[in-house]
C-alpha positions as CSV (number, residue, x, y, z in Angstrom):
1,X,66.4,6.7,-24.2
2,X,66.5,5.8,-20.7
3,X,63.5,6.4,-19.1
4,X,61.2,5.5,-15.5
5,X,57.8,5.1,-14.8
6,X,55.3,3.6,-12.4
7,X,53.6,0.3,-12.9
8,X,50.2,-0.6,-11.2
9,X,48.7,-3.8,-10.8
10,X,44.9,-4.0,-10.3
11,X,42.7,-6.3,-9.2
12,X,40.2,-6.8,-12.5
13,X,40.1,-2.7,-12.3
14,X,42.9,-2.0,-14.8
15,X,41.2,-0.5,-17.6
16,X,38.2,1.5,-15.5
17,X,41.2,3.2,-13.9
18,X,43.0,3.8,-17.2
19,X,40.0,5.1,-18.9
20,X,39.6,7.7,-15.8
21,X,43.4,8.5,-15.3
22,X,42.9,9.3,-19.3
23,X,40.3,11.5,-18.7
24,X,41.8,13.5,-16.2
25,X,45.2,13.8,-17.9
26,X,44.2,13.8,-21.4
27,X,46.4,11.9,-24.4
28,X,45.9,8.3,-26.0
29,X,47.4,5.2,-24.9
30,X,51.1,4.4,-26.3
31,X,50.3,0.4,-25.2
32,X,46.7,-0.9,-25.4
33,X,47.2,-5.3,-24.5
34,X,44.6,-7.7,-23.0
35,X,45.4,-11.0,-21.4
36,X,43.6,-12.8,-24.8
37,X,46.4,-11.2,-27.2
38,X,49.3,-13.1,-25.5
39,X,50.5,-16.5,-27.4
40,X,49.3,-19.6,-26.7
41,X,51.0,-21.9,-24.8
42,X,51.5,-25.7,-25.7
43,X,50.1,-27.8,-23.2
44,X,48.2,-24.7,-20.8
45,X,44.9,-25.2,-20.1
46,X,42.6,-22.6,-21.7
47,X,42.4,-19.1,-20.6
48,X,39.0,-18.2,-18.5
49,X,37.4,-15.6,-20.7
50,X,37.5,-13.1,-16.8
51,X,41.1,-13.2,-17.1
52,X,41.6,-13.0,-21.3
53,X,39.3,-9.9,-21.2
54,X,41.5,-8.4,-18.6
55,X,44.5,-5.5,-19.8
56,X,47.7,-7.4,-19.4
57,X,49.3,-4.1,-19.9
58,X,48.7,-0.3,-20.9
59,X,50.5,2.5,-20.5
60,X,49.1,6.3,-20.9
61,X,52.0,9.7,-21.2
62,X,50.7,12.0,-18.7
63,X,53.0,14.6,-17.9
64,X,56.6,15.7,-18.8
65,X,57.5,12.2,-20.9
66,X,56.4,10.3,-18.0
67,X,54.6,7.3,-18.6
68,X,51.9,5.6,-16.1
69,X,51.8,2.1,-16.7
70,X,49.5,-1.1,-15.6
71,X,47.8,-4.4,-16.0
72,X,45.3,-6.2,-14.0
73,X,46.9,-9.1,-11.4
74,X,44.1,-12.0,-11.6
75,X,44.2,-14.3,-8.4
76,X,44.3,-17.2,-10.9
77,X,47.2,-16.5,-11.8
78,X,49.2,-16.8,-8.6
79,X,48.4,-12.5,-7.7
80,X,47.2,-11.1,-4.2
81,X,46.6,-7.7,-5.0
82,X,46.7,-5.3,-2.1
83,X,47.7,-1.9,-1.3
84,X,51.2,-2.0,-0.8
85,X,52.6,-4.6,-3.6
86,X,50.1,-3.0,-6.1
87,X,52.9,-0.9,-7.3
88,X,56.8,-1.2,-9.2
89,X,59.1,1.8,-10.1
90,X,60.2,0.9,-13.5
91,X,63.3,1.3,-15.1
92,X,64.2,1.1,-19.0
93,X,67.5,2.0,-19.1
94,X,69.7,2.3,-22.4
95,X,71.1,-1.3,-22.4
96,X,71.0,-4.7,-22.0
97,X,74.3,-4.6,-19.5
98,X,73.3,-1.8,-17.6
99,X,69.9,-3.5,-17.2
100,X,71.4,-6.5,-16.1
101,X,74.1,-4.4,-13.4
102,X,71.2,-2.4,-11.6
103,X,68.8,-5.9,-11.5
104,X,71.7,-7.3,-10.0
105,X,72.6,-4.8,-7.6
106,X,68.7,-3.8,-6.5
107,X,67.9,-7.3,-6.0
108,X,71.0,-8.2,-3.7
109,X,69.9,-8.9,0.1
110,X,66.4,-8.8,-1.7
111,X,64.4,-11.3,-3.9
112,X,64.1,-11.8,-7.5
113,X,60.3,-12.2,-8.8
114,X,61.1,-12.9,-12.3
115,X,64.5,-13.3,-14.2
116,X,65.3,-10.9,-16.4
117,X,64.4,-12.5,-20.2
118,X,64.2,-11.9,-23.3
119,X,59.9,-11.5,-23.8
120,X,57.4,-12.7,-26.3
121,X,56.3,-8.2,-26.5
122,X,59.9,-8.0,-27.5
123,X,61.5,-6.6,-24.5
124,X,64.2,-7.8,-22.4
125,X,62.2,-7.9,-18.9
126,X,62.4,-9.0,-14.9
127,X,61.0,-7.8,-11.5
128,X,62.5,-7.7,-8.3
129,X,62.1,-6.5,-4.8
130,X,65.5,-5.1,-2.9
131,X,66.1,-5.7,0.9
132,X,63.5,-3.1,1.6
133,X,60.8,-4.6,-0.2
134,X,60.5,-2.1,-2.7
135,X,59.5,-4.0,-6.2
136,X,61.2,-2.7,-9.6
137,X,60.4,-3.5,-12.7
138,X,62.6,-3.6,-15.7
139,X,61.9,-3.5,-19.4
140,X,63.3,-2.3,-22.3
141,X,63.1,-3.0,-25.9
142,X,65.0,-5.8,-27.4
């Protein structure tokens, strides 16, 4: 089912803020995921332990089916957190063709951040920002 949400990127903050925007709206996580349970990739260096015990993503149902999502942004990975670009509206909409037709049409006269792809989590996924510098996020289940 098609849905959107908001994504937040923190600076090493991610799960503090979870853990509080838990305990003000109540519920459980429906996506718990730290930077150490991603895949191994030939040839990388290894991980520093700061950024593998960071949340690559969670995401917490607050209100009305709605879904608050985040991960932390760690420098050393190419991020500069700051208010402003700390934030995506994200769209999972019912298919892989309709994904691909609003990626296409929010990103033209704007920039694509990542290519949409097919995802080690399973999800077909891509960010971009459209000519007003609003960022959007895409990712839905392959």
């Amino acid at each position: 089912m098609a849905s959107v949400g908001i994504y937040l990127n923190f600076s090493n903050q991610a799960e503090e803020a979870f853990h509080f925007y838990k305990s003000v709206f109540g519920g459980e996580f429906s996506a718990f995921t730290r930077f150490s349970d991603m895949p191994s990739q030939e040839g990388a260096p290894p991980m520093p332990e700061e950024v593998a015990k960071g949340i690559l993503h969670v995401a917490l149902p607050i209100l009305g089916g709605f879904q608050l999502m985040g991960s932390d942004a760690p420098e050393s990975m190419g991020f500069n957190v700051h208010f402003g670009n700390n934030n995506y509206i994200c769209l999972t909409p019912d298919s892989k063709e309709e994904t691909k037709r609003l990626f296409e049409g929010l990103s033209a006269g704007g920039k694509v951040e990542q290519e949409l792809q097919d995802t080690f989590w399973g999800s077909y996924f891509g960010t971009c920002f459209d000519k007003f510098g609003v960022q959007w996020m895409f990712d839905i289940a392959n």
